[in-house]
Every structure is written in C-alpha cells, then in structure tokens.
N, C-alpha and C positions, 0 to 999 in steps of 0.2 A: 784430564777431561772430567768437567761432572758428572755425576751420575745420580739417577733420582728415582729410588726406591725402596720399597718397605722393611722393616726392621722392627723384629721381635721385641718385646721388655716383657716385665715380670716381677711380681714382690717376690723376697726370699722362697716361700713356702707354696708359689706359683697359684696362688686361690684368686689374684688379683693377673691379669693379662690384657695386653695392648698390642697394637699394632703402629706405627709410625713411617709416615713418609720422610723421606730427609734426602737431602740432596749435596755433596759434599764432592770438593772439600767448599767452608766457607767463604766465605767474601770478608775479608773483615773493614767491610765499610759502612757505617751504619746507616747511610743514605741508600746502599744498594740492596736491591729485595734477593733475601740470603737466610739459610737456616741460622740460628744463633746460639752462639755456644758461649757461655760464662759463667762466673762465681761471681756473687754479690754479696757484702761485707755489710748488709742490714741486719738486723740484731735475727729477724726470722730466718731468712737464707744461712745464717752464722750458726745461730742453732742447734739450725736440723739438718748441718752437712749438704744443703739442697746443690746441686749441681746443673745446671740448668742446660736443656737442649731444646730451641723452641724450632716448631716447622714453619714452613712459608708460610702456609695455609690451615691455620688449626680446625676449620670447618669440614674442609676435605681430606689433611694429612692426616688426623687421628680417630683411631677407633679402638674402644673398650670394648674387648670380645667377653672378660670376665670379671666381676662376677654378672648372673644376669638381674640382677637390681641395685639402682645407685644405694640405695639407702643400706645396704650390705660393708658399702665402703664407709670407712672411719672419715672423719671431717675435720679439720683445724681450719679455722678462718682468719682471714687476716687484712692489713688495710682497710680497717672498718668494715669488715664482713664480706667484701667485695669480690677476694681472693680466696678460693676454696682449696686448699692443700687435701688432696686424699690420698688414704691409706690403709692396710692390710689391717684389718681386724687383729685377725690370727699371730702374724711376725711382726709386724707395726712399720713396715717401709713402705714409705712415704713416695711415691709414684708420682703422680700428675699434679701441676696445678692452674687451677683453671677460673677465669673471672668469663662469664656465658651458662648458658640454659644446655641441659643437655635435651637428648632428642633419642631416640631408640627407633631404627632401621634396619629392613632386612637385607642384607648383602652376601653374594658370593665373596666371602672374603681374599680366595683366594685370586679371583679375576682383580679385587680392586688391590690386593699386592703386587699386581702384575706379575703373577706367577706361572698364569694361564690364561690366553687369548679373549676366549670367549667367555661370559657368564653363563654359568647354570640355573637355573629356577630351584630344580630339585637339590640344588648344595647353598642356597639361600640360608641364612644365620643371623639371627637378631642379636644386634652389635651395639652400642652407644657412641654415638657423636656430639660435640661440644655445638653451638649455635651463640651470635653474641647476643647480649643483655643489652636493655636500655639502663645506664645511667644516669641521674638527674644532680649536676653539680650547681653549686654557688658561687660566684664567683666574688671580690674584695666588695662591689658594690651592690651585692644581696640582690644581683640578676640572676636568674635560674636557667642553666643551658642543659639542656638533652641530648644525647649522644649515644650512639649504638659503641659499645666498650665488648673485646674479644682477645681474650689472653690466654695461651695456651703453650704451658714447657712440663715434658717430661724432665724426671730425675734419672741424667745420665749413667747414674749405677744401676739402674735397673735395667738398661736396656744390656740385650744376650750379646755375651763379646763373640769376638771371633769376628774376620776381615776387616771391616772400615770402621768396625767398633773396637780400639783399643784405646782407653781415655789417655794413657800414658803417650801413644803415639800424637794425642791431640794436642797435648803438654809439647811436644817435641819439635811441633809442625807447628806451631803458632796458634791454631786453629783457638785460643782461649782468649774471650775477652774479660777482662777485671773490672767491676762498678762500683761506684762510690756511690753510696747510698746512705751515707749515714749522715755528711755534708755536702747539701746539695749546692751548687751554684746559678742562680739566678731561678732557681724550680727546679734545674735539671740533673739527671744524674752524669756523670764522667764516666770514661770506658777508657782502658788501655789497655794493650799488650805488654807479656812480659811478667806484672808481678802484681798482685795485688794492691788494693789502698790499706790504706790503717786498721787494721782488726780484722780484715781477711784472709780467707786461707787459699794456699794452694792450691 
C-alpha cells in the first residue's frame, strides 16, 4: 500500500537541510502521476554522481528548512542556466535541483510533515519553497512560446536512510528508472528498467 510522507535529507556536514514528501513505492509508468526515481547518463547527472528522487508536487512536497538564505547555498547551473543544482558551501554535496523561483514561508513544519495534527502559530519556522518560472522558448520557426516550467529532484544520497529509505533496496525492488540522455530520439529522452544506457552508472 502507498504511503505519502515526509522524509529528512541533509549535506554531509548537515549546514544544508530539507524536508521531502514522497510517496512510495513508485509507479514505474511515466504516463502515471508517481514520485520518480532514476540515474541519467548526461554528461551533468554522470558527473556529479546525481541520483535523482523527484516528488509529485515540487511546489507543496519540498521545503528547505536550512540554511536561512538561498544565496548561502553553492550554485552550478545548467541547461543554459535554466537548471540550478545547489550545494553545501562547507562539504560540497550537491542536494537539490531545481529549474523555479524560490519563495520563503512561515510553516509549522512539523504539522506540514504530518507528524502532528494540528498547526501551531507559535512553532511557525521560515522555510523555502520552489514556485515555477516562466520560460520563453523558440521554437524551429523563430515563434516564441511561454510557458510556466517547474523542476524539482532531490539527490537521493542525501536524503537520511533508515525504513523506506534504503537506495540499495530500491535497486532490488525495481523502483529505478535509467535515461538516455545523451541520444535523444525524436527530442525525447528513453527510460528503462534494469540497467543503464551507454555511459551510465548504476
């Protein structure tokens, strides 16, 4: 049966902290609305070891309780600047990445873990939330389309093991999908289970 709730992550040196909703186990069908768990064999994801766990909802599933100012966090950008990878200053593990605006809100964090019923005022905690971007693409005949764009995956090694967090048992259980990314076909990218494509890892 699934189950849909909050989960710890952390950089090595705990100066960076998060909080995640996830709801598991996966769907591995990429038409059904489903957490998403895979490695991707593009030269960025290849890397930086990036491991990827994205939630349903990156607007509502994710909150950065730590540190309190984005610009605290380290930055690699990517995709033509679109895609912001951030990172621990201090240890350099690379946590979240995110293509959206963030947004700073006060929450009982722990009523929105569902860990306690009701919210409190007085245990209220200014947190960061992701929000999507407008993007403005080009398309083959130099028409310009806009479109609201929201991309949101923790790196699965950060988040704290223990219960439904064992990566190895995700290895085990299927739960891993594998993208190809480096040859795309027809625009898009490929997903299997099983095993990587050409130049990816495990």
């Amino acid at each position: 049966m699934a189950s849909h709730k909050a989960y710890p992550g952390s950089c090595h040196c705990g100066d960076v902290k998060y909080e995640v909703r996830l709801k598991f186990p996966p769907i591995n069908d990429p038409k059904t609305e489903s957490v998403r768990i895979y490695k991707c064999n593009c030269t960025t994801c290849q890397k930086m070891g990036y491991f990827h766990c994205r939630p349903i909802n990156p607007a509502n599933d994710f909150i950065l309780t730590s540190p309190a100012k984005i610009e605290e966090l380290g930055e690699y950008r990517t995709a033509a600047k679109k895609c912001a990878f951030y990172f621990c200053k201090k240890c350099g593990v690379r946590v979240v990445g995110v293509i959206g605006t963030w947004e700073q809100v006060d929450l009982d964090v722990e009523h929105w873990a569902g860990r306690k019923e009701q919210a409190d005022k007085e245990k209220l905690q200014r947190v960061w939330k992701s929000n999507p971007t407008t993007v403005i693409t080009t398309d083959a005949d130099g028409k310009e389309e806009t479109k609201q764009s929201h991309y949101l995956s923790v790196n699965a090694v950060t988040l704290e093991p223990g219960g439904e967090i064992d990566l190895r048992k995700w290895h085990e259980d299927g739960w891993v999908f594998y993208v190809e990314n480096l040859v795309k076909k027809e625009g898009r990218s490929e997903m299997r289970l099983k095993e990587p494509f050409e130049g990816g890892m495990y």
